[in-house]
N, C-alpha and C positions, 0 to 999 in steps of 0.2 A: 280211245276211239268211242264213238258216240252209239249205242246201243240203244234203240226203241222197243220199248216196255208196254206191255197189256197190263191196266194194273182194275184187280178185278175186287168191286167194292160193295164189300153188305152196307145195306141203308141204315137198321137201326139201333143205335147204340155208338154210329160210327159218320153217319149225317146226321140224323135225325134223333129227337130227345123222345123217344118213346118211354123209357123209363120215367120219368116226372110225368107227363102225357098221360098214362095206365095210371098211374101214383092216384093222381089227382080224380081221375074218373073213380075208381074206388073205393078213394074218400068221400066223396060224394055219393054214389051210388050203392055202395055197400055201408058203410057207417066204421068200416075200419082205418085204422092208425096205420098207415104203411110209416114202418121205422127208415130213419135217415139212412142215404145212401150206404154209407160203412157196413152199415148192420143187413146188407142184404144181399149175404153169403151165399143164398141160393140162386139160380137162373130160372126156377120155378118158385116163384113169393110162395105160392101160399103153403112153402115148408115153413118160412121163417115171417108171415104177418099173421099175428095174434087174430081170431076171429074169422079165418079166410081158409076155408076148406079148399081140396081138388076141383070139385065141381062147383063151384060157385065160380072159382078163378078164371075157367076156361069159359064158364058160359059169360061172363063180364068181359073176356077177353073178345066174345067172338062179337056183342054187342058194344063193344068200343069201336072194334072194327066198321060192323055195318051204319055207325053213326059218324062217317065220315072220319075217324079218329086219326085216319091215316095221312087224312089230307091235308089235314091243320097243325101238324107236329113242328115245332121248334127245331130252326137248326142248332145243332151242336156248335161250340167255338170251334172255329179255324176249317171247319169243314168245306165252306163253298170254296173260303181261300186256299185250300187245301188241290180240291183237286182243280181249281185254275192254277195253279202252280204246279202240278202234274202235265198237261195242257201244254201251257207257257214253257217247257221243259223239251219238251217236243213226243210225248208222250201220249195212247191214249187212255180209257177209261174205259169199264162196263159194271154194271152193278146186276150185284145176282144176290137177291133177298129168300129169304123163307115166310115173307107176307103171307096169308091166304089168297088165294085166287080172285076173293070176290073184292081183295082190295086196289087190285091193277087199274082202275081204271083213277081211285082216288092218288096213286101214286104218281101216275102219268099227271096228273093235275099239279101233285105237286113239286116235281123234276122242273117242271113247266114254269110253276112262279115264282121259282125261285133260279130259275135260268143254268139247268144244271150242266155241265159240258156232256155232248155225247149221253143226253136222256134216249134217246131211240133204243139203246144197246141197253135194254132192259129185261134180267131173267126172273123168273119166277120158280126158284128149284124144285118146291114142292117135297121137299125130303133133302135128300144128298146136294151138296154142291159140286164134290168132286168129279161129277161126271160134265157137270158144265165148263169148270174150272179146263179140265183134259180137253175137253171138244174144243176150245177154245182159245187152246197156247196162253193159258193166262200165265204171265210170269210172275207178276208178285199177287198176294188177296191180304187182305185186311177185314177181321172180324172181330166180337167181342163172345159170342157163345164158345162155349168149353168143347162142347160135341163136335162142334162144326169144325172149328181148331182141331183138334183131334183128329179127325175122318180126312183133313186136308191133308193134314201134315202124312198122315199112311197111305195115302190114296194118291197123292198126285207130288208133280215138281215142282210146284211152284215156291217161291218163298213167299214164307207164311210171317204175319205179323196178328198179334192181339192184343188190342185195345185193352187197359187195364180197368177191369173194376175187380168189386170183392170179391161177385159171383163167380169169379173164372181163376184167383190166385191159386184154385187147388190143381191147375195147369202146372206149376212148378216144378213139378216134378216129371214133367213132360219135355222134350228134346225135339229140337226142330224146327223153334219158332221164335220169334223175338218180341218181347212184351216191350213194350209202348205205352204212353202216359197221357199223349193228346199227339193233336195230328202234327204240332212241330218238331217232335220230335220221332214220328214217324218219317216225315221228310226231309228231317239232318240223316235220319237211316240210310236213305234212299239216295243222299247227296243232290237233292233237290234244293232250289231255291224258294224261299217261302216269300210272295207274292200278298203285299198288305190288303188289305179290303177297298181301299180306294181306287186299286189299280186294276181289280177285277169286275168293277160293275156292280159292289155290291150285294 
């Protein structure tokens, strides 16, 4: 029997290429080497980029932000077809990011051009998700931070998934979630059908 799903989605790391995004601004802007994906163990760079202090990181961070950084980010593979296949499913969506505040308005811009399902249903958690995640029946979430994973998985019922990279394998040792490698096999998870790009509008 057919069971309809809340399925509640952090944007970046998970739509959205912010890591290469930040990379790149940093390169630029700061004059440091951010090392290839593998080698970047931490969810905070500048434990692990050579030349990248605390405070430089966060203040580069907040001016990546304020220079539209947000609005122009690369989708990830399989993402749009991702949650139109979610959608197409019979299923719906919401995304609850930990953006800064003063990014909302460049995010809404880009929900928008890139035709995201169900952009209106857009949180801004500011800290915790798990209080969104509760107020809102969300039944499954999908993220890639460690803490956020974490705080879900103790905090609420939803099933929890996370997106693989380096910065987050020290999860492993954590119970309660299911690690993931891209969004199709997020969605063979899910027993959902995955939906080509041609079929969703691109």
């Amino acid at each position: 029997m057919f069971t309809k799903k809340l399925y509640g989605i952090d944007l970046d790391g998970i739509c959205f290429d912010f890591m290469h995004g930040f990379c790149n601004w940093l390169e630029e802007k700061v004059g440091v080497t951010v090392p290839d994906d593998e080698e970047i163990t931490s969810y905070y760079w500048f434990e692990v980029v050579d030349g990248l202090d605390k405070d430089t990181f966060w203040e580069e961070f907040h001016k990546f932000g304020n220079a539209n950084g947000y609005r122009d980010l690369a989708l990830l593979p399989g993402a749009k077809e991702g949650l139109e296949s979610i959608i197409a499913a019979g299923h719906e969506v919401m995304y609850i990011t930990n953006r800064p505040e003063y990014a909302f308005a460049d995010t809404q811009v880009a929900l928008e051009r890139h035709q995201f399902p169900f952009r209106e249903r857009l949180v801004f958690a500011n800290g915790s998700k798990a209080p969104h995640i509760r107020e809102n029946n969300v039944d499954v979430f999908i993220d890639d931070s460690p803490r956020t994973i974490a705080e879900i998985v103790a905090n609420t019922e939803a099933t929890v998934y996370c997106m693989d990279y380096t910065f987050n394998r020290a999860l492993n040792d954590l119970t309660g979630y299911v690690r993931v490698y891209n969004w199709d096999e997020f969605l063979t998870a899910e027993k959902i059908n995955v939906i080509q790009g041609e079929a969703c509008g691109g």
